[in-house]
mmCIF file as gemmi writes it, N, C-alpha and C atoms, coordinates in Angstrom:
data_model
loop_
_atom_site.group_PDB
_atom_site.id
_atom_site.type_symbol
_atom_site.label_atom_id
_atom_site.label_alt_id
_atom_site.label_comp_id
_atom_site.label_asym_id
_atom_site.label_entity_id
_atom_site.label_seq_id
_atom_site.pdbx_PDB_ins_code
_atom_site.Cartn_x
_atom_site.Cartn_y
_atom_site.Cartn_z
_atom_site.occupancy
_atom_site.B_iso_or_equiv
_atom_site.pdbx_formal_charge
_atom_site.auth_seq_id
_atom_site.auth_asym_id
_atom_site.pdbx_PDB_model_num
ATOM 1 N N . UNK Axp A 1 ? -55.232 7.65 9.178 1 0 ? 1 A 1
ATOM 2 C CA . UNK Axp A 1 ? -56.653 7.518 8.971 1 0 ? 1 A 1
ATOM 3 C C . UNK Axp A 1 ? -57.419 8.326 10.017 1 0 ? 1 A 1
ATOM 4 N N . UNK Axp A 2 ? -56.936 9.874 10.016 1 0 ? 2 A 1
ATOM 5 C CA . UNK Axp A 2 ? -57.454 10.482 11.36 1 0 ? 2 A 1
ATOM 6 C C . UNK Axp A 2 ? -58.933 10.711 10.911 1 0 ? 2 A 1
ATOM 7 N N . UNK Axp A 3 ? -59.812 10.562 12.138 1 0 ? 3 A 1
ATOM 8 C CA . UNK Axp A 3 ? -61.439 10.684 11.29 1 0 ? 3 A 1
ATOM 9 C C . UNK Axp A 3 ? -61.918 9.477 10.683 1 0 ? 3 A 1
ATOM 10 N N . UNK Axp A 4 ? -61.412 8.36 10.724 1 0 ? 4 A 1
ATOM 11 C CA . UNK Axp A 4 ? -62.264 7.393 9.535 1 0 ? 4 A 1
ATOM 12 C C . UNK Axp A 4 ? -62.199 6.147 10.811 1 0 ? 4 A 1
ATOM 13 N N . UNK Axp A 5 ? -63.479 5.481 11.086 1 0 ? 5 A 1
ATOM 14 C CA . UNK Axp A 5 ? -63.619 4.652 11.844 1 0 ? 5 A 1
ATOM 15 C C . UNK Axp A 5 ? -63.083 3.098 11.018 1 0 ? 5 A 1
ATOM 16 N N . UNK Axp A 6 ? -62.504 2.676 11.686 1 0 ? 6 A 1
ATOM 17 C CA . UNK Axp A 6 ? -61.488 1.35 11.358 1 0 ? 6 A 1
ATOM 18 C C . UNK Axp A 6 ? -62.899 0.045 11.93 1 0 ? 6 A 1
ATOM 19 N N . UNK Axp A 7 ? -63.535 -0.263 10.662 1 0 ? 7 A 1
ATOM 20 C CA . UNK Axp A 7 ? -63.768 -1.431 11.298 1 0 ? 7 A 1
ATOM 21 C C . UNK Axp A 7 ? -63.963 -3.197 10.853 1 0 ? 7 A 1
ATOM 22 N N . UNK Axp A 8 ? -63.017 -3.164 10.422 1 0 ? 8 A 1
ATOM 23 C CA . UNK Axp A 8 ? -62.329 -4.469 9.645 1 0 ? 8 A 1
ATOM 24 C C . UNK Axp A 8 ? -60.416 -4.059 9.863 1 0 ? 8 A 1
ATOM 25 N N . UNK Axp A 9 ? -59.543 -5.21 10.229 1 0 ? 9 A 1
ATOM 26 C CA . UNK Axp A 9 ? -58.416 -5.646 10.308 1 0 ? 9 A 1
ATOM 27 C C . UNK Axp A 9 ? -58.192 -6.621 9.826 1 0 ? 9 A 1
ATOM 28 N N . UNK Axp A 10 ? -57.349 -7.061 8.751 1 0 ? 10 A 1
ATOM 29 C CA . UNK Axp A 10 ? -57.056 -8.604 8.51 1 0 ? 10 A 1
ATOM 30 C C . UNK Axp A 10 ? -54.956 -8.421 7.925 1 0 ? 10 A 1
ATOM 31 N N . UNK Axp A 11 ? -54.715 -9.469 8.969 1 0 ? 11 A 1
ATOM 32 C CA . UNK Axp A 11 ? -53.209 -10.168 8.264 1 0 ? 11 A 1
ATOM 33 C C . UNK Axp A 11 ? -53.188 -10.501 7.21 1 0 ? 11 A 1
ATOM 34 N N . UNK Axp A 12 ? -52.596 -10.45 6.258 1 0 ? 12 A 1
ATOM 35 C CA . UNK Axp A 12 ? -53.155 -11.585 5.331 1 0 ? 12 A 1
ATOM 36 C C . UNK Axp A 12 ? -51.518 -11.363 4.306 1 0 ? 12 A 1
ATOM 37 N N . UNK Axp A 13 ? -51.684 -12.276 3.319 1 0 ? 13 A 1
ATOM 38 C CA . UNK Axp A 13 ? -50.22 -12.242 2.288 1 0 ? 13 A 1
ATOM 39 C C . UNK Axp A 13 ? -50.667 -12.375 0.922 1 0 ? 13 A 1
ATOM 40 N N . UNK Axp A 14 ? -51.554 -10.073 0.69 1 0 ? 14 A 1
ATOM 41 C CA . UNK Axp A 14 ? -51.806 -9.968 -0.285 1 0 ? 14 A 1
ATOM 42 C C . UNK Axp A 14 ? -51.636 -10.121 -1.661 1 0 ? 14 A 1
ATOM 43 N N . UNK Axp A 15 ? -50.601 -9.998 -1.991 1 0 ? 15 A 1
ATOM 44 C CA . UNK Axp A 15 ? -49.744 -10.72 -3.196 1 0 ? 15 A 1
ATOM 45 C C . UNK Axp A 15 ? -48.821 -11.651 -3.518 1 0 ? 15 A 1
ATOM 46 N N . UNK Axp A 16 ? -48.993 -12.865 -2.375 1 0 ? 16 A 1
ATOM 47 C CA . UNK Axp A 16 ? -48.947 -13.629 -2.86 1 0 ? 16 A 1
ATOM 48 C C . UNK Axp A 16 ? -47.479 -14.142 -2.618 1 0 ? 16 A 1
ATOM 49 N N . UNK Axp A 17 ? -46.932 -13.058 -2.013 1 0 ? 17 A 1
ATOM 50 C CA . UNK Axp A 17 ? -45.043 -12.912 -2.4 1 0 ? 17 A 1
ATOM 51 C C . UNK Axp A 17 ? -44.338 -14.049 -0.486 1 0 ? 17 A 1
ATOM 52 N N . UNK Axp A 18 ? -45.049 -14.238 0.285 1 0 ? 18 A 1
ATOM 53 C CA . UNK Axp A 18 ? -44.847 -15.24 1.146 1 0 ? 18 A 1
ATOM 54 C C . UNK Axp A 18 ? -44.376 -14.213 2.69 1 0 ? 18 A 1
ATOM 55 N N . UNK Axp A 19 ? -44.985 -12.821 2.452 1 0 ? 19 A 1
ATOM 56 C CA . UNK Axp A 19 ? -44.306 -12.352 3.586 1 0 ? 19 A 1
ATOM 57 C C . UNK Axp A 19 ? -45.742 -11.483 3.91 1 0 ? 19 A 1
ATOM 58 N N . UNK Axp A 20 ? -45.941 -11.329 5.195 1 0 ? 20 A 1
ATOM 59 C CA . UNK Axp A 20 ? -47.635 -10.901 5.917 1 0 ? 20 A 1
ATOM 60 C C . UNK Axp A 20 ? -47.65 -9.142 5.915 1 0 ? 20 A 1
ATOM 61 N N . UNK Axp A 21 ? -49.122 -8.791 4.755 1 0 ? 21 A 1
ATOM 62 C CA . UNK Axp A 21 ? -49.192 -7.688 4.395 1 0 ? 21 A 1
ATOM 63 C C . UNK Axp A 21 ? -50.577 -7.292 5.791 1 0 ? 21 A 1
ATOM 64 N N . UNK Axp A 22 ? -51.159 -6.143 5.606 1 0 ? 22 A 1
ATOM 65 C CA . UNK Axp A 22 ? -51.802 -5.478 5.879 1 0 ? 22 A 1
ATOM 66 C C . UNK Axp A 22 ? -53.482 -5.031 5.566 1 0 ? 22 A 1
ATOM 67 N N . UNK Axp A 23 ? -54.195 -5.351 5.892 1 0 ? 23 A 1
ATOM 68 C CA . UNK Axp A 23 ? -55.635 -4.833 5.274 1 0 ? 23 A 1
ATOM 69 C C . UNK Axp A 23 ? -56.476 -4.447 6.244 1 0 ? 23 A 1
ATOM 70 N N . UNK Axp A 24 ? -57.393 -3.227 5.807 1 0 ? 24 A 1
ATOM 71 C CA . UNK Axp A 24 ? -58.103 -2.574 6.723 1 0 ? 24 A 1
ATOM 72 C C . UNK Axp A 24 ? -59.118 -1.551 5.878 1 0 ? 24 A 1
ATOM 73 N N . UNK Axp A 25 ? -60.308 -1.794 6.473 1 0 ? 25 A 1
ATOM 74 C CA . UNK Axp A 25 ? -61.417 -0.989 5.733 1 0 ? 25 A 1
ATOM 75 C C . UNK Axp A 25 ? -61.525 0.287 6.959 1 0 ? 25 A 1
ATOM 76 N N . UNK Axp A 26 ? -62.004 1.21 6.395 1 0 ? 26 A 1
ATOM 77 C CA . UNK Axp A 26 ? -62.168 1.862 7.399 1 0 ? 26 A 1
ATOM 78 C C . UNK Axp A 26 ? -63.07 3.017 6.604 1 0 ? 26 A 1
ATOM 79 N N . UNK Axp A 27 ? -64.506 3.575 7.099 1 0 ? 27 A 1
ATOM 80 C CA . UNK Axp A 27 ? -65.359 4.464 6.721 1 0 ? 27 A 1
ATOM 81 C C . UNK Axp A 27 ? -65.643 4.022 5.307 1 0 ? 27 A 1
ATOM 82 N N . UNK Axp A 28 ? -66.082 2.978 4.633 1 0 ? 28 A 1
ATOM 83 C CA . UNK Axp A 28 ? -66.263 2.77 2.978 1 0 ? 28 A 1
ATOM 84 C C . UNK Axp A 28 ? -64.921 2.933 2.351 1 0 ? 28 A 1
ATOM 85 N N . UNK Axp A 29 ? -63.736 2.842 3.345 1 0 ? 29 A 1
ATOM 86 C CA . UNK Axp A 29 ? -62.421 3.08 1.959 1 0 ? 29 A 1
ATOM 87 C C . UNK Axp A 29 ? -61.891 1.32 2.182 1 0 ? 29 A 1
ATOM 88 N N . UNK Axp A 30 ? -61.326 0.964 1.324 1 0 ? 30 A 1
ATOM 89 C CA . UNK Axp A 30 ? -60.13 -0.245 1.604 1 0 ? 30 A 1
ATOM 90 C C . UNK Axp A 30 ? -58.531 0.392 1.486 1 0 ? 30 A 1
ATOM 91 N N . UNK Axp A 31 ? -58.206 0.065 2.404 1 0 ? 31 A 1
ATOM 92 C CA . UNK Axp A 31 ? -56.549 -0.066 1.927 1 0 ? 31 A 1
ATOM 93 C C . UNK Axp A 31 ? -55.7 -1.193 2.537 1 0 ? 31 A 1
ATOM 94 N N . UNK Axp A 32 ? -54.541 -1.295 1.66 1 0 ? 32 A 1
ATOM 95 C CA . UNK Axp A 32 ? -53.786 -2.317 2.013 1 0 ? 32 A 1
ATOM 96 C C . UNK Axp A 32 ? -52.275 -1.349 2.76 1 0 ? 32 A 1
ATOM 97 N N . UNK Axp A 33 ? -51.824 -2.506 3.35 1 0 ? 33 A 1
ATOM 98 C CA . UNK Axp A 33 ? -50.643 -1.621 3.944 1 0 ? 33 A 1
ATOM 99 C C . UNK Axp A 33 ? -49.399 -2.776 3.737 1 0 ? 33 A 1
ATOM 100 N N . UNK Axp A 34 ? -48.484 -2.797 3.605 1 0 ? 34 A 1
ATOM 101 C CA . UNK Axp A 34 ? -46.947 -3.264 3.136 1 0 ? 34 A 1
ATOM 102 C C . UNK Axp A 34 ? -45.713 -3.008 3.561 1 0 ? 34 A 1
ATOM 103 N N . UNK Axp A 35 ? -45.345 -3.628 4.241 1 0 ? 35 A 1
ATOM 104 C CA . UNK Axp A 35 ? -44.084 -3.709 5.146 1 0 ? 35 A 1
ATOM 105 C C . UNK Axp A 35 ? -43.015 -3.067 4.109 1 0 ? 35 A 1
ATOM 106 N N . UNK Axp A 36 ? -41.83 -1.979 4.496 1 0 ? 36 A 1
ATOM 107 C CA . UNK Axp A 36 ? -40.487 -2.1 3.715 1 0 ? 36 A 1
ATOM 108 C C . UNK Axp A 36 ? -39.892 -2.838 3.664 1 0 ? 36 A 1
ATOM 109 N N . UNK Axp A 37 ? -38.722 -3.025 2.626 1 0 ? 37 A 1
ATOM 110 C CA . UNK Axp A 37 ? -37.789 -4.407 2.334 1 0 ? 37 A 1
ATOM 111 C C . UNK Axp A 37 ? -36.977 -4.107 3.899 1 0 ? 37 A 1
ATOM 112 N N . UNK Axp A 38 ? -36.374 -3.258 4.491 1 0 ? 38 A 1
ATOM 113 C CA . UNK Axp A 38 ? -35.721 -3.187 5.653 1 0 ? 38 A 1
ATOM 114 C C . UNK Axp A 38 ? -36.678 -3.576 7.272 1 0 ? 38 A 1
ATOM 115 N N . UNK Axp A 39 ? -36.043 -4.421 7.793 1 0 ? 39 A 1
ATOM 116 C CA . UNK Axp A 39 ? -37.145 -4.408 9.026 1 0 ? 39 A 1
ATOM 117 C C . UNK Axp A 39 ? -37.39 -3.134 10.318 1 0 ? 39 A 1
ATOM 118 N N . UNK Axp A 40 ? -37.089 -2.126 9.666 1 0 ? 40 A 1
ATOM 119 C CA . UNK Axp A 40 ? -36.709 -0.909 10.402 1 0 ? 40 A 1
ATOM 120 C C . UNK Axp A 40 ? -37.665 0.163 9.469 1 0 ? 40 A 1
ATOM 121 N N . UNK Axp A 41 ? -37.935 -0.629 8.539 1 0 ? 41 A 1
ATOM 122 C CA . UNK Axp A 41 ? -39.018 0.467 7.634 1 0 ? 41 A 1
ATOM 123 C C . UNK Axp A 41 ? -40.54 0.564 7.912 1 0 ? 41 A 1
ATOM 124 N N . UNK Axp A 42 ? -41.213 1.616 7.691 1 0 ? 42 A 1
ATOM 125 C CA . UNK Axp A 42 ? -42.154 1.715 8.264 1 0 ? 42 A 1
ATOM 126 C C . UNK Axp A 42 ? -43.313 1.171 7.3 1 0 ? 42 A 1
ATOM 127 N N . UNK Axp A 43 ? -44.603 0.555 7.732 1 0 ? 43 A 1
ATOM 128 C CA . UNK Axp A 43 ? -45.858 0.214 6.765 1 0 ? 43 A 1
ATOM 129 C C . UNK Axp A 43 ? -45.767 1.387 5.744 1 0 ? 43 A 1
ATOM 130 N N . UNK Axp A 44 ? -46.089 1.139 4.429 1 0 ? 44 A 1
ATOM 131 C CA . UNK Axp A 44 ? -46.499 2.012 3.782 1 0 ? 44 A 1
ATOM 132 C C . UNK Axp A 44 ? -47.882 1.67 3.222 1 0 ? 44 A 1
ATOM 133 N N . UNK Axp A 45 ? -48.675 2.246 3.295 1 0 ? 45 A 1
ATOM 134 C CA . UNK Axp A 45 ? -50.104 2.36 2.693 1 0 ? 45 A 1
ATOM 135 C C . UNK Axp A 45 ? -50.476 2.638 1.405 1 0 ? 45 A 1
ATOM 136 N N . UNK Axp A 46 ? -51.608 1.762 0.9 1 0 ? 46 A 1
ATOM 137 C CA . UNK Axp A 46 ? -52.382 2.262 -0.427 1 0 ? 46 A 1
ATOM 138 C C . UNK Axp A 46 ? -53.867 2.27 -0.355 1 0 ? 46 A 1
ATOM 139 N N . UNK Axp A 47 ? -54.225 3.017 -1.237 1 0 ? 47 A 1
ATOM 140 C CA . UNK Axp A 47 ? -55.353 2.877 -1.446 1 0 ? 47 A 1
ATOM 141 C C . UNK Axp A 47 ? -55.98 1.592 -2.214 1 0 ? 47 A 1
ATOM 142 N N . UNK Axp A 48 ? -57.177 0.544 -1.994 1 0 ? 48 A 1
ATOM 143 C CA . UNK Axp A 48 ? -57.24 -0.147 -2.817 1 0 ? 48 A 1
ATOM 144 C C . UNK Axp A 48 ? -58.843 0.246 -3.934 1 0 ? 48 A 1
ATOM 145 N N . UNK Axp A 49 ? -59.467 0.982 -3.031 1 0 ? 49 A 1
ATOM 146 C CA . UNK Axp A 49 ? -60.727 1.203 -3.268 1 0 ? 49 A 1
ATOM 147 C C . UNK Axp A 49 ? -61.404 2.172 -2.424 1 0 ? 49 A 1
ATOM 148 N N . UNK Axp A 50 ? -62.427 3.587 -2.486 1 0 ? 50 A 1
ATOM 149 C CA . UNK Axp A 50 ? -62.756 3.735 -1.692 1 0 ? 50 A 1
ATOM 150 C C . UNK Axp A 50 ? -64.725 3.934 -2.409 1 0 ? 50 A 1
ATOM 151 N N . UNK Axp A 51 ? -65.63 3.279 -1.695 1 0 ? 51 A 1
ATOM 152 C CA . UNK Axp A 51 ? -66.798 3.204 -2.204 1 0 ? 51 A 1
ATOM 153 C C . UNK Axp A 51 ? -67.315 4.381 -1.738 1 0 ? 51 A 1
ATOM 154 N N . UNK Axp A 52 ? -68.447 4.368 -3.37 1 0 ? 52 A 1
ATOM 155 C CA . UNK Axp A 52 ? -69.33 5.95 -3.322 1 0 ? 52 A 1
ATOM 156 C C . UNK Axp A 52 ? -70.68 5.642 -4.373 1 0 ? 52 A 1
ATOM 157 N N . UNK Axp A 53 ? -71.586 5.459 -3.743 1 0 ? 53 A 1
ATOM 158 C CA . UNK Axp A 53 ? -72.077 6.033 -2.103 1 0 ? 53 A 1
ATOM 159 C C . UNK Axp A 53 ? -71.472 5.321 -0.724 1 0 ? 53 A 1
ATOM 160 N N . UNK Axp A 54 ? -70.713 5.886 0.328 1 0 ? 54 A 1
ATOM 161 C CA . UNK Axp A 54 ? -70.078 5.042 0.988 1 0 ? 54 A 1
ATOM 162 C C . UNK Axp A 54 ? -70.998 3.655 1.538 1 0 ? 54 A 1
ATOM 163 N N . UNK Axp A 55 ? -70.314 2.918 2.024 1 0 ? 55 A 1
ATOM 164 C CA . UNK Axp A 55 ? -70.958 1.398 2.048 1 0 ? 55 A 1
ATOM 165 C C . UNK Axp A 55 ? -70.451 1.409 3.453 1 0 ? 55 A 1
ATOM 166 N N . UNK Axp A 56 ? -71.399 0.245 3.595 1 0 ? 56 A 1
ATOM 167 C CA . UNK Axp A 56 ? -70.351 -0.558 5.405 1 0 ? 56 A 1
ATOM 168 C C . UNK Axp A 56 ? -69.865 -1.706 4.541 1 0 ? 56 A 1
ATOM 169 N N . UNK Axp A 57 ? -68.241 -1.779 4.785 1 0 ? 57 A 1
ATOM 170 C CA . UNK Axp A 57 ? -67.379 -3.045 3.669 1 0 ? 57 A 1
ATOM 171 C C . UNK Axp A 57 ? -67.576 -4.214 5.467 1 0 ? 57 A 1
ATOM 172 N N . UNK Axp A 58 ? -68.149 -5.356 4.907 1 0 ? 58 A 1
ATOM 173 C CA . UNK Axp A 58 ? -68.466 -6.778 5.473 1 0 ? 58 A 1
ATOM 174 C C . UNK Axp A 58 ? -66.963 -7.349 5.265 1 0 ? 58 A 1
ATOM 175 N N . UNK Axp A 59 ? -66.509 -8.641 5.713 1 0 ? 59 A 1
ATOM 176 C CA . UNK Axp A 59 ? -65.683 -9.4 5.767 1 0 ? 59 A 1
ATOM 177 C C . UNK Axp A 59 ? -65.321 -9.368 4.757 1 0 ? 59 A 1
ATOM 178 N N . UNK Axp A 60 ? -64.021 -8.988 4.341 1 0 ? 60 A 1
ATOM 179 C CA . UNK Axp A 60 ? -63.19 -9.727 3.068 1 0 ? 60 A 1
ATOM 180 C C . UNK Axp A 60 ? -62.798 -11.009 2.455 1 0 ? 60 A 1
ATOM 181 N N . UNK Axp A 61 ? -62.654 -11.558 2.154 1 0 ? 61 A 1
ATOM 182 C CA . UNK Axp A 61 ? -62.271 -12.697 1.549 1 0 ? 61 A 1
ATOM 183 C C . UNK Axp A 61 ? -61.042 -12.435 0.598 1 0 ? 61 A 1
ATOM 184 N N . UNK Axp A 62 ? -59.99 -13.172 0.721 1 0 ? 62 A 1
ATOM 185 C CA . UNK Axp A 62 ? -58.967 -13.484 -0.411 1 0 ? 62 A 1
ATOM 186 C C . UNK Axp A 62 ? -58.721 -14.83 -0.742 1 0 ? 62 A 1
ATOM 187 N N . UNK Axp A 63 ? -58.834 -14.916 -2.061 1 0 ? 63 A 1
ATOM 188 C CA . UNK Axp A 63 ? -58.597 -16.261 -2.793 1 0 ? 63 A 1
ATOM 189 C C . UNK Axp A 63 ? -58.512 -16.195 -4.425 1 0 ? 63 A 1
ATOM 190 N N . UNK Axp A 64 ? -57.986 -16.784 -4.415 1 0 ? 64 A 1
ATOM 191 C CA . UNK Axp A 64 ? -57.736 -16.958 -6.396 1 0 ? 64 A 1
ATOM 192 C C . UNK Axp A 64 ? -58.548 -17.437 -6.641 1 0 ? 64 A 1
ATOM 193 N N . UNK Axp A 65 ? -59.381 -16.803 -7.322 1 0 ? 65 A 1
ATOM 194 C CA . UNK Axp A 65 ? -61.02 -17.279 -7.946 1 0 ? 65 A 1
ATOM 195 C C . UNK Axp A 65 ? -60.674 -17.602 -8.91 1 0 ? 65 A 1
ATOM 196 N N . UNK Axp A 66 ? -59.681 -17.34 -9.926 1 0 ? 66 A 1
ATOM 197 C CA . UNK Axp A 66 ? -59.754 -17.649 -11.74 1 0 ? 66 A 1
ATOM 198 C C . UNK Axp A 66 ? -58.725 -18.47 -11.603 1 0 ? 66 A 1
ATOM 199 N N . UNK Axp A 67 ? -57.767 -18.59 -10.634 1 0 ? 67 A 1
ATOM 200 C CA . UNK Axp A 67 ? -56.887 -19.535 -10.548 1 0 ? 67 A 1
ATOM 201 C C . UNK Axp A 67 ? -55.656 -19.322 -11.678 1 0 ? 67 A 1
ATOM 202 N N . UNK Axp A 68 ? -55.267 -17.838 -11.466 1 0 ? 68 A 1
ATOM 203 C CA . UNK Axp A 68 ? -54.233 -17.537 -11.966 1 0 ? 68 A 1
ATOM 204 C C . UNK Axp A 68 ? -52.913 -17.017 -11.113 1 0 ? 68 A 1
ATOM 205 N N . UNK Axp A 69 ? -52.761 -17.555 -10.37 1 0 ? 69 A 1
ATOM 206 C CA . UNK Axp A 69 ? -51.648 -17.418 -8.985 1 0 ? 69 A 1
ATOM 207 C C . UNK Axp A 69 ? -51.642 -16.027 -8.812 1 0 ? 69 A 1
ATOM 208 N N . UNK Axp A 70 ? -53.068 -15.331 -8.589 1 0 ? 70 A 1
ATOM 209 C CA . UNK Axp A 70 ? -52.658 -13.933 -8.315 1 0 ? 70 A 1
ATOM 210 C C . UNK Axp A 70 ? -53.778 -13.978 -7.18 1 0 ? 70 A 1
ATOM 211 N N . UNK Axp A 71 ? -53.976 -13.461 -5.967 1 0 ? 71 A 1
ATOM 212 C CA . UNK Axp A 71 ? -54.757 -13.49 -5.012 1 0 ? 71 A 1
ATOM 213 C C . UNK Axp A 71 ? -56.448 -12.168 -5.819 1 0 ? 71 A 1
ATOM 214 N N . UNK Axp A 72 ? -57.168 -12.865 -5.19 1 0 ? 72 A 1
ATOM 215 C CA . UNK Axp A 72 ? -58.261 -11.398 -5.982 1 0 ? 72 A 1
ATOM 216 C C . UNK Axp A 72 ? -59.068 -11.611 -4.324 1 0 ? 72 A 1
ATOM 217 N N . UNK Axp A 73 ? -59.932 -10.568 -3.953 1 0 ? 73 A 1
ATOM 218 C CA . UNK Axp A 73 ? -60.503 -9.856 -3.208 1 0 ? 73 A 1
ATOM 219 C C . UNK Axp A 73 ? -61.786 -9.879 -3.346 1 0 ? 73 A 1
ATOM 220 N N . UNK Axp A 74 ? -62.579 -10.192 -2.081 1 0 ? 74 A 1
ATOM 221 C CA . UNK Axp A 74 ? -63.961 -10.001 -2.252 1 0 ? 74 A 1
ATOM 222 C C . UNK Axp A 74 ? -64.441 -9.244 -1.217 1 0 ? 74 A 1
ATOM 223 N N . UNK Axp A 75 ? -65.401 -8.724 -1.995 1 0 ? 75 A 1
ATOM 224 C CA . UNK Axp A 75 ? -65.811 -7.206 -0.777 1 0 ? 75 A 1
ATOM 225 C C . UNK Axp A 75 ? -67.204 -7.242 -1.235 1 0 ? 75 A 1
ATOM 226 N N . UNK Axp A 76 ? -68.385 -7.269 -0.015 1 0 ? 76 A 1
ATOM 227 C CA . UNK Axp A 76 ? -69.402 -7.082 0.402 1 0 ? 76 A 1
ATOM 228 C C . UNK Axp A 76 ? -69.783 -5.999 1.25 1 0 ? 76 A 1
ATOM 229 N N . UNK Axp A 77 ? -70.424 -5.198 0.207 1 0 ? 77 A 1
ATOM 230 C CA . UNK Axp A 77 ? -71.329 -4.133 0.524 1 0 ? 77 A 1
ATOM 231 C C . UNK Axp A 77 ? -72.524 -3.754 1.32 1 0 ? 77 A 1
ATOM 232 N N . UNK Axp A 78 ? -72.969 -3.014 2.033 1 0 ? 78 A 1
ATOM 233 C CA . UNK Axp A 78 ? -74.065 -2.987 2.692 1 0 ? 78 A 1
ATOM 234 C C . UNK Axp A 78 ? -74.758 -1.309 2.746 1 0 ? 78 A 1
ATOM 235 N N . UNK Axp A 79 ? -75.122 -1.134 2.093 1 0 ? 79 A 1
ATOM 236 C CA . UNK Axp A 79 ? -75.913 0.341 1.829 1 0 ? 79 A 1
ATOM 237 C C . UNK Axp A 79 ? -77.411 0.21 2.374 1 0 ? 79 A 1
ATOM 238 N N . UNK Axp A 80 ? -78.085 1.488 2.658 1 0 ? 80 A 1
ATOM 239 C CA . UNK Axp A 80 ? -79.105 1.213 3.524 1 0 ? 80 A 1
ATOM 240 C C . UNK Axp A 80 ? -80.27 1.183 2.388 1 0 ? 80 A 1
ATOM 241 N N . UNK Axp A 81 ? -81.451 0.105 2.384 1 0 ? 81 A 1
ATOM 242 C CA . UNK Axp A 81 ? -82.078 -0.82 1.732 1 0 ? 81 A 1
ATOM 243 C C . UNK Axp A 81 ? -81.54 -1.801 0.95 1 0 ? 81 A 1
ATOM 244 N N . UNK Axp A 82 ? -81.895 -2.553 -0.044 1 0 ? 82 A 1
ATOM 245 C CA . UNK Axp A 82 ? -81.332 -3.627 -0.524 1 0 ? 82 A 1
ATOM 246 C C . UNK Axp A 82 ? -81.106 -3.42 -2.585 1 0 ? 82 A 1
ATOM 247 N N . UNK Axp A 83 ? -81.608 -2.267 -2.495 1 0 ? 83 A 1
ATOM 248 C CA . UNK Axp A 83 ? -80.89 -2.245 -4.026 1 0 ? 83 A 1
ATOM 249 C C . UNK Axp A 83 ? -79.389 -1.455 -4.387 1 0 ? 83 A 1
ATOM 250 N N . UNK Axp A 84 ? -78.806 -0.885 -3.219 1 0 ? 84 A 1
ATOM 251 C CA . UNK Axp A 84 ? -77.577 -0.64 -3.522 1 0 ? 84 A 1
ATOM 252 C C . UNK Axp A 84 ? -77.01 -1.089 -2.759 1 0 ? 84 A 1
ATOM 253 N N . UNK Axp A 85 ? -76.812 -2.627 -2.329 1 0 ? 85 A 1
ATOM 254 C CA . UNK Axp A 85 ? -75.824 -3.439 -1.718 1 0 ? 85 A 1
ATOM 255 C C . UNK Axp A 85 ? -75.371 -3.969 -3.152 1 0 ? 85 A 1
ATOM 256 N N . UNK Axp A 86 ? -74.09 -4.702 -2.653 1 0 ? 86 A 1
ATOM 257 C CA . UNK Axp A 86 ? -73.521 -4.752 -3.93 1 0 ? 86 A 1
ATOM 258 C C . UNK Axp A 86 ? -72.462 -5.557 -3.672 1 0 ? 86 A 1
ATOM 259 N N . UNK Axp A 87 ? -71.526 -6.673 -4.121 1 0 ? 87 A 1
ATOM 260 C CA . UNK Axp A 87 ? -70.395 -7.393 -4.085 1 0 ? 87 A 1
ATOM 261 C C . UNK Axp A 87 ? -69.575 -7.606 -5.282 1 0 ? 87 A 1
ATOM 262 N N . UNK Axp A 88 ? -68.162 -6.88 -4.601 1 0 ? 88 A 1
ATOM 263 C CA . UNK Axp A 88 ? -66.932 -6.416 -5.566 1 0 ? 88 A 1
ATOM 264 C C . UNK Axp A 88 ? -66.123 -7.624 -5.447 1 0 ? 88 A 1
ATOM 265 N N . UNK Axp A 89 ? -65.941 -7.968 -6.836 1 0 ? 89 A 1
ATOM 266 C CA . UNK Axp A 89 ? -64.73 -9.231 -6.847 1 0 ? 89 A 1
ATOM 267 C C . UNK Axp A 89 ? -63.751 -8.106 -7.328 1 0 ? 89 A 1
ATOM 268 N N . UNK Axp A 90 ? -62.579 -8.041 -6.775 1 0 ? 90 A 1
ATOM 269 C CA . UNK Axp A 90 ? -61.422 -7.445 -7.109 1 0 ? 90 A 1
ATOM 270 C C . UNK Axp A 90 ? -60.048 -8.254 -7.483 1 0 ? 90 A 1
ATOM 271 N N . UNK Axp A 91 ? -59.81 -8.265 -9.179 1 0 ? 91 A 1
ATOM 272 C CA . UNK Axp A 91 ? -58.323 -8.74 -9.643 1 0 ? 91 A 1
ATOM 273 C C . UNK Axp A 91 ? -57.49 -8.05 -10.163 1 0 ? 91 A 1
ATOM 274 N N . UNK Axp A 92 ? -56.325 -8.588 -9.785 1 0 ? 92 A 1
ATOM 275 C CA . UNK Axp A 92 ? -55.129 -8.378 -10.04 1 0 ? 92 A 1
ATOM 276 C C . UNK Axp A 92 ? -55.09 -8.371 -11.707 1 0 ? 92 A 1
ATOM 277 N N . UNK Axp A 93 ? -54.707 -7.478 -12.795 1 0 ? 93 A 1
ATOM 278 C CA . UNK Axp A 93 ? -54.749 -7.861 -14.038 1 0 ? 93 A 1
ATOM 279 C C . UNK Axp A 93 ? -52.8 -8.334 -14.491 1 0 ? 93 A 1
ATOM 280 N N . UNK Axp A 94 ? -51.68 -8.134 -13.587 1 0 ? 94 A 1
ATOM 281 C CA . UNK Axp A 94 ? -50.692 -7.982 -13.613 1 0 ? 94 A 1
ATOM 282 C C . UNK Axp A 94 ? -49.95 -8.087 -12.457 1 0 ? 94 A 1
ATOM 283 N N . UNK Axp A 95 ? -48.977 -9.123 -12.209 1 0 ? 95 A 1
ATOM 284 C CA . UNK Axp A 95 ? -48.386 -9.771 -11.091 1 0 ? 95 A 1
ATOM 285 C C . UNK Axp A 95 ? -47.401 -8.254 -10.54 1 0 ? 95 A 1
């Protein structure tokens, strides 16, 4: 992430699977990051989202909102005045 200011970190156990993933916003992008099956493997990264017009991404939230054992994502936006702030519920459509 050379160039992109990091400013959100969270632990968290994105999908659900019982082992501690990775999350980090950094410059309006989200990504998640994911341990290899070997403990000698390195994070691998994804993209989950990156907002445009870029945003400042606020605290995340994870929780099963529909209550289908799949974790979904909430992301709060902050763009400068108040008609392009904006809050992304993000789901999983497929385990």
């Amino acid at each position: 992430l050379d160039g992109y200011v990091i400013n959100q970190l969270q632990l968290t156990d994105m999908n659900a699977d019982g082992l501690v993933d990775c999350f980090l916003t950094a410059s309006g992008n989200l990504v998640g990051m994911q341990r290899g099956a070997d403990v000698y493997d390195y994070w691998l990264g994804f993209s989950i989202v990156a907002t445009d017009p870029v945003a400042d991404v606020g605290r995340c939230a994870f929780e099963d909102l529909n209550k289908d054992n799949l974790i979904d994502l909430i992301v709060p936006l902050d763009r400068d005045g108040l008609t392009q702030d904006q809050i992304l519920i993000l789901t999983r459509l497929t385990p």
